[in-house]
MIGU-416313 format. One record per residue (C-alpha): z, x, y; residue number from 1; residue in one letter. Coordinates in steps of 0.05 Angstrom, whole numbers, padded with zeros to 5 digits, always signed. Example, Ala and Ser with C-alpha at 12.3 -4.5 7.8 and 13.67 -1.06 7.14 Angstrom:
// MIGU-416313
+--------+--------+--------+-----+------+
!     pz !     px !     py ! seq ! type !
+--------+--------+--------+-----+------+
! +00156 ! +00246 ! -00090 !   1 !    A !
! +00143 ! +00273 ! -00021 !   2 !    S !
+--------+--------+--------+-----+------+
END
This chain:
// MIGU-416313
+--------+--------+--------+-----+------+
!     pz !     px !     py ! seq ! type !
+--------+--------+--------+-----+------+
! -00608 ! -00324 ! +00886 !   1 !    X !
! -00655 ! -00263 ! +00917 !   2 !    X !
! -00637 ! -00205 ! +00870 !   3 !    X !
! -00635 ! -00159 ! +00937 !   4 !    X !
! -00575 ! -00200 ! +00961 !   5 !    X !
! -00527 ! -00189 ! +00903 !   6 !    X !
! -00476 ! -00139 ! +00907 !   7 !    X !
! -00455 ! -00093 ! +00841 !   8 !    X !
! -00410 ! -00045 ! +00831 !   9 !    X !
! -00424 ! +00029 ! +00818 !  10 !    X !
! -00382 ! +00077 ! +00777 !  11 !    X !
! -00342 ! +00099 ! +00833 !  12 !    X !
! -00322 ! +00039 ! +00853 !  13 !    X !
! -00366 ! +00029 ! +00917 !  14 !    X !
! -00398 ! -00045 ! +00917 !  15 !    X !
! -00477 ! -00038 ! +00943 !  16 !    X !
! -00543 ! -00088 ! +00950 !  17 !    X !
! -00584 ! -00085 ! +00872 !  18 !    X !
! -00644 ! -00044 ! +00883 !  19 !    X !
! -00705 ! -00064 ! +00847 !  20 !    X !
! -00737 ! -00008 ! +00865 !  21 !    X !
! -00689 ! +00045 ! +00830 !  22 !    X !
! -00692 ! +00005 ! +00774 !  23 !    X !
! -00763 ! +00011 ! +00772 !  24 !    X !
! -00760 ! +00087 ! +00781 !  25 !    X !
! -00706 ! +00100 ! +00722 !  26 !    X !
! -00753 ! +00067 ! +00680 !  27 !    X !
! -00823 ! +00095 ! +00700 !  28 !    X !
! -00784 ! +00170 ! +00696 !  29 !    X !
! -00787 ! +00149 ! +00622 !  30 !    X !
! -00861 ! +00142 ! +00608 !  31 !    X !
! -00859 ! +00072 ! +00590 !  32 !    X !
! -00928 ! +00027 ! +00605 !  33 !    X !
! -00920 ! -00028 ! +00663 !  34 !    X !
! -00921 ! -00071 ! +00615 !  35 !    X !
! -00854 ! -00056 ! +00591 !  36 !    X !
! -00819 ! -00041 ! +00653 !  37 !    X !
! -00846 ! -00105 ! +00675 !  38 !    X !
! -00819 ! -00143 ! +00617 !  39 !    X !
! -00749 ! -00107 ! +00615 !  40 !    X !
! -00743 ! -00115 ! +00696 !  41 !    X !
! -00752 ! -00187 ! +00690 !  42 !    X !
! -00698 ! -00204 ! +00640 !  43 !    X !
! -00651 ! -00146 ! +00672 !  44 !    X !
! -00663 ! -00190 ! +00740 !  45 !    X !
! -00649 ! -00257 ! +00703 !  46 !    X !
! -00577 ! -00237 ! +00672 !  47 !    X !
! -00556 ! -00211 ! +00745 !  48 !    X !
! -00495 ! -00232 ! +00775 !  49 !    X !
! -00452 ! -00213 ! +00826 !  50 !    X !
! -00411 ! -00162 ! +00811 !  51 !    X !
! -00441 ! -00131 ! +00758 !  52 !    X !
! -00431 ! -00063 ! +00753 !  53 !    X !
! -00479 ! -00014 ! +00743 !  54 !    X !
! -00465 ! +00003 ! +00677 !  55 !    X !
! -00473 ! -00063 ! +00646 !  56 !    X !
! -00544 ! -00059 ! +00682 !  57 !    X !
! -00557 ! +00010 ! +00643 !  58 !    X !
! -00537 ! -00017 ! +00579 !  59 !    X !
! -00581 ! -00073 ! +00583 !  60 !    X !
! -00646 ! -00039 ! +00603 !  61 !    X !
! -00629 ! +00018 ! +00561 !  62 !    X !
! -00622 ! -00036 ! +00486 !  63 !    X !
! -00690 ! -00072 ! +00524 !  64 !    X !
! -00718 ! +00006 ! +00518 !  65 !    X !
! -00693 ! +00021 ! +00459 !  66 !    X !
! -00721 ! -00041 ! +00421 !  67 !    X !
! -00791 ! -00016 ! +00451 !  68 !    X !
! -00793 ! +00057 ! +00441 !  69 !    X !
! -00732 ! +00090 ! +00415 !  70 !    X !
! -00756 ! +00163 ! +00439 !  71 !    X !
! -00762 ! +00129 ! +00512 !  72 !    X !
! -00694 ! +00100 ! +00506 !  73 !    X !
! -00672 ! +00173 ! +00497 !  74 !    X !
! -00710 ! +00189 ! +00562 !  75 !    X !
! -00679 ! +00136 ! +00603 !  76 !    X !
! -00600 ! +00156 ! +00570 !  77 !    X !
! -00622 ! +00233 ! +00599 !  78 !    X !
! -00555 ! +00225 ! +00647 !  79 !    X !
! -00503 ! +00196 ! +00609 !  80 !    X !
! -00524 ! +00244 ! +00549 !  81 !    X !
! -00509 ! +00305 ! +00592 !  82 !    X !
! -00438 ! +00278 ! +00598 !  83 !    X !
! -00435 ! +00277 ! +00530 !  84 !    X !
! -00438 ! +00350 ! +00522 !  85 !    X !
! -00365 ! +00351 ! +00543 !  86 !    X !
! -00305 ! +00349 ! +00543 !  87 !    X !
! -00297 ! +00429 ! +00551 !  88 !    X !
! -00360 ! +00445 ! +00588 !  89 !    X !
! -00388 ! +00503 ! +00543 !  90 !    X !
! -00443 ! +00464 ! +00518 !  91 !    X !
! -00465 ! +00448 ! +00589 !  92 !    X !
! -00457 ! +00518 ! +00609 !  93 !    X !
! -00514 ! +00536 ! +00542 !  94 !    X !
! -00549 ! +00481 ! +00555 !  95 !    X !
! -00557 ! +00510 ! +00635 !  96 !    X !
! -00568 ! +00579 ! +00602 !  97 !    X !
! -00627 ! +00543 ! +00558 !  98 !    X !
! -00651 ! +00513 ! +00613 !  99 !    X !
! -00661 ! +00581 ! +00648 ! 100 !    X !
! -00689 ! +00617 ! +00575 ! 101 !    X !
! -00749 ! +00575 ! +00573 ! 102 !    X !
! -00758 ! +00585 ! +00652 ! 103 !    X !
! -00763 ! +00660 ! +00640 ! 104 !    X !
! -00697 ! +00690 ! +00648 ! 105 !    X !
! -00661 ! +00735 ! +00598 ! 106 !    X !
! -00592 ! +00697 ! +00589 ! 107 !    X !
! -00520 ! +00722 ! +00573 ! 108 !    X !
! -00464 ! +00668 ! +00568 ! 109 !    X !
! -00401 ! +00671 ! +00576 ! 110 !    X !
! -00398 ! +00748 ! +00600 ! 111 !    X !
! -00332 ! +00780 ! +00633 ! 112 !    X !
! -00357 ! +00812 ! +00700 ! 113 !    X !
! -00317 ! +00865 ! +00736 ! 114 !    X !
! -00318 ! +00846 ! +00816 ! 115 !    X !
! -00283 ! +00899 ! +00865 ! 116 !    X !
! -00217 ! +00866 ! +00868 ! 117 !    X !
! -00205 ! +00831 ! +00805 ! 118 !    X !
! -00257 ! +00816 ! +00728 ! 119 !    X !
! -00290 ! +00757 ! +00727 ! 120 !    X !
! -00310 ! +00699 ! +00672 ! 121 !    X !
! -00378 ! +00683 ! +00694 ! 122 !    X !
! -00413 ! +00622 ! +00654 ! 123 !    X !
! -00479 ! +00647 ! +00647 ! 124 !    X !
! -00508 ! +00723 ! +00674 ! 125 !    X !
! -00587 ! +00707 ! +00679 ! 126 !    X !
! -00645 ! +00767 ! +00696 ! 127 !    X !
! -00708 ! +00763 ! +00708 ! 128 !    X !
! -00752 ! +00827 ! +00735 ! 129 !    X !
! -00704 ! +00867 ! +00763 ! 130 !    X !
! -00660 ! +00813 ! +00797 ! 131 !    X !
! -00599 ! +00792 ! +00774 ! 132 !    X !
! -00569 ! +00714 ! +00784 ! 133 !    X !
! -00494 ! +00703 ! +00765 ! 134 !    X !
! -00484 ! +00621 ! +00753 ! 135 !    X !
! -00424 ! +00582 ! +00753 ! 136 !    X !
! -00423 ! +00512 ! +00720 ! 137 !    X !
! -00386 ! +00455 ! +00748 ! 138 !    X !
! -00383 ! +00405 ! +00693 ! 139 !    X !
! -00365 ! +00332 ! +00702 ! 140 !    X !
! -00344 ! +00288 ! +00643 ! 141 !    X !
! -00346 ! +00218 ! +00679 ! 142 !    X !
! -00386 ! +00195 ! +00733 ! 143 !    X !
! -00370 ! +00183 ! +00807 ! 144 !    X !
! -00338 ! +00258 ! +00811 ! 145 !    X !
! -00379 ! +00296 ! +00857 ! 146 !    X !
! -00369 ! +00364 ! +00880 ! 147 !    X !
! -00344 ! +00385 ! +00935 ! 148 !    X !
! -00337 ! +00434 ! +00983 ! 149 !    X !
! -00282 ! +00476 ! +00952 ! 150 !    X !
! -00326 ! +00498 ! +00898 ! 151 !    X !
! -00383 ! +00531 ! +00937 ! 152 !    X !
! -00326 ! +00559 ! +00974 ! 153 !    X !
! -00299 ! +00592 ! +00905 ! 154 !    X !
! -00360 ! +00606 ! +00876 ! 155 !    X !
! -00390 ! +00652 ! +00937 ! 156 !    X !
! -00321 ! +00690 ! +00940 ! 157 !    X !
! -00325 ! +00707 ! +00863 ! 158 !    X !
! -00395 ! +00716 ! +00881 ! 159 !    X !
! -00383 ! +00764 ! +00933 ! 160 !    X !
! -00335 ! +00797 ! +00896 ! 161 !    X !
! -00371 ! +00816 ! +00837 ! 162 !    X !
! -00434 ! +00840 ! +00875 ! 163 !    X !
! -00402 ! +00887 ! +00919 ! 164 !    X !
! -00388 ! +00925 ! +00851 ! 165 !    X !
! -00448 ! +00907 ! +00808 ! 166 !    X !
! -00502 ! +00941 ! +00867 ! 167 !    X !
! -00445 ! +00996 ! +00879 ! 168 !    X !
! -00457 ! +01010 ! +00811 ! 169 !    X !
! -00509 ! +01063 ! +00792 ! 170 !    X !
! -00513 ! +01046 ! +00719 ! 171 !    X !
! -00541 ! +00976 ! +00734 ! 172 !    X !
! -00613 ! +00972 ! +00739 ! 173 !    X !
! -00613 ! +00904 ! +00759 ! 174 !    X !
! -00599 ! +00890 ! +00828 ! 175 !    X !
! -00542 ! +00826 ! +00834 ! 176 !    X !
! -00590 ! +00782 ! +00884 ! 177 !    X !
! -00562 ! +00714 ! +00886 ! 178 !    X !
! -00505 ! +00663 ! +00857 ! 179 !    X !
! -00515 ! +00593 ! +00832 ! 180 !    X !
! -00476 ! +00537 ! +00821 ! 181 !    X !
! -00496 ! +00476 ! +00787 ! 182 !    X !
! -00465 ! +00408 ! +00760 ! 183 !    X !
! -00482 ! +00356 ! +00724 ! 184 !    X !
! -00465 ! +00301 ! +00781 ! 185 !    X !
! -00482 ! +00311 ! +00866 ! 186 !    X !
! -00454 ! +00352 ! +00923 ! 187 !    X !
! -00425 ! +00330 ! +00975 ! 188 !    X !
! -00454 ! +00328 ! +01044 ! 189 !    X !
! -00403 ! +00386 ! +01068 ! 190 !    X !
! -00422 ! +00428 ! +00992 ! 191 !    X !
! -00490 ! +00427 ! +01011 ! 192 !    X !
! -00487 ! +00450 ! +01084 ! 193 !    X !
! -00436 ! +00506 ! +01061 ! 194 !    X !
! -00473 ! +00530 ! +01002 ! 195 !    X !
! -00541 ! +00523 ! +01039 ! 196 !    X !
! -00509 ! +00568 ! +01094 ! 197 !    X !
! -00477 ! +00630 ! +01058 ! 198 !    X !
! -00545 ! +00634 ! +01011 ! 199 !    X !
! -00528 ! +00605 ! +00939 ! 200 !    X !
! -00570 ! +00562 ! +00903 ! 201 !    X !
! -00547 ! +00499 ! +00887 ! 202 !    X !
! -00577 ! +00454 ! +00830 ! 203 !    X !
! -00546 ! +00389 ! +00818 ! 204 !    X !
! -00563 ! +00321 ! +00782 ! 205 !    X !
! -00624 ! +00303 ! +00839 ! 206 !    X !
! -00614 ! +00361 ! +00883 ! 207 !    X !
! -00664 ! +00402 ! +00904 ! 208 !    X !
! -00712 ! +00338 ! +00909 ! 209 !    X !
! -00755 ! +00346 ! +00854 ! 210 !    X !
! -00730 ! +00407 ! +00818 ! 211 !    X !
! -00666 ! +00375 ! +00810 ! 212 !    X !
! -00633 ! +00383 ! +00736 ! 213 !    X !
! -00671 ! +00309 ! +00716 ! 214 !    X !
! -00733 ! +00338 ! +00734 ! 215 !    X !
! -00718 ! +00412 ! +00711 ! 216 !    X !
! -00708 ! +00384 ! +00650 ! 217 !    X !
! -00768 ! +00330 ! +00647 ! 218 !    X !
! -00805 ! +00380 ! +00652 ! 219 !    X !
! -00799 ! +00434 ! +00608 ! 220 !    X !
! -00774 ! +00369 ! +00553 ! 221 !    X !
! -00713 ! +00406 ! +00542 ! 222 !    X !
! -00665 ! +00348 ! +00523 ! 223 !    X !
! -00592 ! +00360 ! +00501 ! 224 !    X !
! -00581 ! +00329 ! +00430 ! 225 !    X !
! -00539 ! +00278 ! +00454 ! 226 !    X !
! -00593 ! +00239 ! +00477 ! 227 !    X !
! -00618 ! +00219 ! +00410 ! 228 !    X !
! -00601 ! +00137 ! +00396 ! 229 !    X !
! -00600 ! +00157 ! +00317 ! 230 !    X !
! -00555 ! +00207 ! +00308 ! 231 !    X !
! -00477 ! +00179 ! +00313 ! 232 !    X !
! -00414 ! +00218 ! +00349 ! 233 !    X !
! -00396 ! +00258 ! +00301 ! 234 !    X !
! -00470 ! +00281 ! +00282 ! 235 !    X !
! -00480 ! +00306 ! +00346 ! 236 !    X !
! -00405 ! +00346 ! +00355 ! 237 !    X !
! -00425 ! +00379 ! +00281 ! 238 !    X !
! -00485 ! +00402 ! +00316 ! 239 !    X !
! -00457 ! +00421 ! +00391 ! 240 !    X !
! -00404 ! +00463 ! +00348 ! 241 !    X !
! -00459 ! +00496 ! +00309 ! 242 !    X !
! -00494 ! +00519 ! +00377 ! 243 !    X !
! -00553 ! +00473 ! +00374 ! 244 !    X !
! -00550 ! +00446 ! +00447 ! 245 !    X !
! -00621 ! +00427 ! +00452 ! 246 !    X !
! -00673 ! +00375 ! +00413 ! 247 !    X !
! -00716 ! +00425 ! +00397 ! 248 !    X !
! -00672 ! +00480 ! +00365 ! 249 !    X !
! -00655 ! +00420 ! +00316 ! 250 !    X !
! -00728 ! +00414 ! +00303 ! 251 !    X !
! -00726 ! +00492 ! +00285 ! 252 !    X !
! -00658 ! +00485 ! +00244 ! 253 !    X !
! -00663 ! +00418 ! +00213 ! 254 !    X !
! -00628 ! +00439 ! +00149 ! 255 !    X !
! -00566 ! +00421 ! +00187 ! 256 !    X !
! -00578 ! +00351 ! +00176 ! 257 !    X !
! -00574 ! +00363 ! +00108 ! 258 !    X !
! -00505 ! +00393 ! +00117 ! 259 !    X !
! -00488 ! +00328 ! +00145 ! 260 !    X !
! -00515 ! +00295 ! +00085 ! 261 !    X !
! -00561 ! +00255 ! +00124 ! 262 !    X !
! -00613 ! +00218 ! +00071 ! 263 !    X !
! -00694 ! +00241 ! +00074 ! 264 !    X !
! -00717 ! +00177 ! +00110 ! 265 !    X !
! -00662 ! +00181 ! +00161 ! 266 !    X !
! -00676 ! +00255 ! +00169 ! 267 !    X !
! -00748 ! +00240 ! +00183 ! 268 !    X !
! -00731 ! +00186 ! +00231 ! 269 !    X !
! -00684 ! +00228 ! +00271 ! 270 !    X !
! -00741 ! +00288 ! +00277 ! 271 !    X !
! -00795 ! +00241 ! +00293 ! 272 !    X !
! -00753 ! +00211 ! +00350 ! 273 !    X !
! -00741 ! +00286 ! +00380 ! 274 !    X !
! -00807 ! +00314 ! +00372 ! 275 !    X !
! -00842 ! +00255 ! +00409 ! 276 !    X !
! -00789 ! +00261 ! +00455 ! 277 !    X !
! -00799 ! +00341 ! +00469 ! 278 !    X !
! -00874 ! +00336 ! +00465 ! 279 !    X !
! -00862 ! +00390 ! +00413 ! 280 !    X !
+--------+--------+--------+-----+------+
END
């Protein structure tokens, strides 16, 4: 059967044609030589059938990828390790904040913001010069939830809101310029055209084409923790609870694998796997 014929099933449920060609992308984003994609494409097209879903597709060519190069196995799991930041959404909202520290902004997370009418939580206050960029985060834990209009809607009224008394006030130095939202899955069409409209920046999963979150975070090789194939469930919640969001402040802090009484080799398997991975 020609592989571009067979229909699978994506996570929300909508049946489409296989596309070699993404395949081939989500595996090239990783760094891996030809030869490997070649190799893991061609068993990933044998096992097809119709009806697979596109989960069982990830699974396979991640274990291919992981048998080859465990820190580009990490690289290729970038999207389902952001939804394993959750369930809450803080770490998402620090790991957006981090994002934004090693772009040049002074962050604040978490802040309570006084807006004209009523206070405000906002997820993360970021500066940088003398402009001012209040962010809301729009966590999903499962795929196939995108967001929609409603929450650009919501964000630019809190937005609005909190402006109109930030730049009214003459203690601020910082001028409020612009709000944000960003999530870890897509806008819809209607999201994009509203938010686009009334001025905030939006940042989702692939959106805006190539400074999307993927390649945001590409990049600058700031990987969340959870995208590390050696370090189990509960390794990885120790460290989300101990604030250490991102592979590289666990390269800084690494005594807290000894709190987790991880043994020496292990240890120096885990840090070798997130160094090559960060490019540290």
């Amino acid at each position: 059967m020609d592989n571009k014929s067979i229909n699978i099933i994506k996570s929300s449920g909508e049946t489409v044609k296989f596309s070699l060609e993404k395949l081939q992308n989500s595996l090239k984003r990783t760094g891996a030589e030809k030869a490997i994609v070649d190799t893991i494409i061609a068993t990933v097209v044998e096992e097809l059938y119709p009806g697979i879903t596109t989960k069982e597709i990830y699974n396979r060519a991640f274990a291919l990828l992981k048998k080859k190069e465990r820190y580009l196995a990490s690289k290729y799991k970038l999207k389902k390790a952001i939804y394993e930041l959750g369930p809450t959404g803080f770490p998402f909202e620090r790991f957006v904040g981090a994002i934004l520290k090693y772009s040049g902004y002074n962050i604040q997370v978490n802040q309570i913001v006084l807006g004209k009418c009523v206070k405000h939580e906002i997820d993360v206050i970021a500066t940088k010069n003398s402009d001012t960029t209040i962010i809301e985060c729009k966590f999903h834990g499962e795929q196939g939830l995108n967001c929609n209009v409603k929450v650009p809607l919501y964000i630019n009224s809190r937005y609005l809101d909190v402006k109109e008394k930030w730049n009214g006030n003459s203690k601020n130095s910082n001028k409020l310029t612009q709000g944000w939202v960003v999530t870890n899955t897509r806008f819809t069409e209607d999201a994009l055209i509203y938010g686009n409209c009334v001025g905030l920046y939006l940042l989702s999963w692939d959106y805006p084409k190539n400074n999307g979150l993927k390649d945001r975070i590409d990049r600058l090789g700031l990987y969340p923790i959870t995208v590390s194939t050696l370090l189990n469930n509960r390794e990885k919640q120790f460290l989300l609870s101990r604030d250490i969001v991102l592979c590289r402040e666990l390269i800084g802090d690494d005594f807290y694998l000894d709190h987790l009484g991880v043994s020496d080799v292990r240890k120096q398997r885990i840090l070798k796997e997130i160094t090559q991975l960060c490019n540290y």
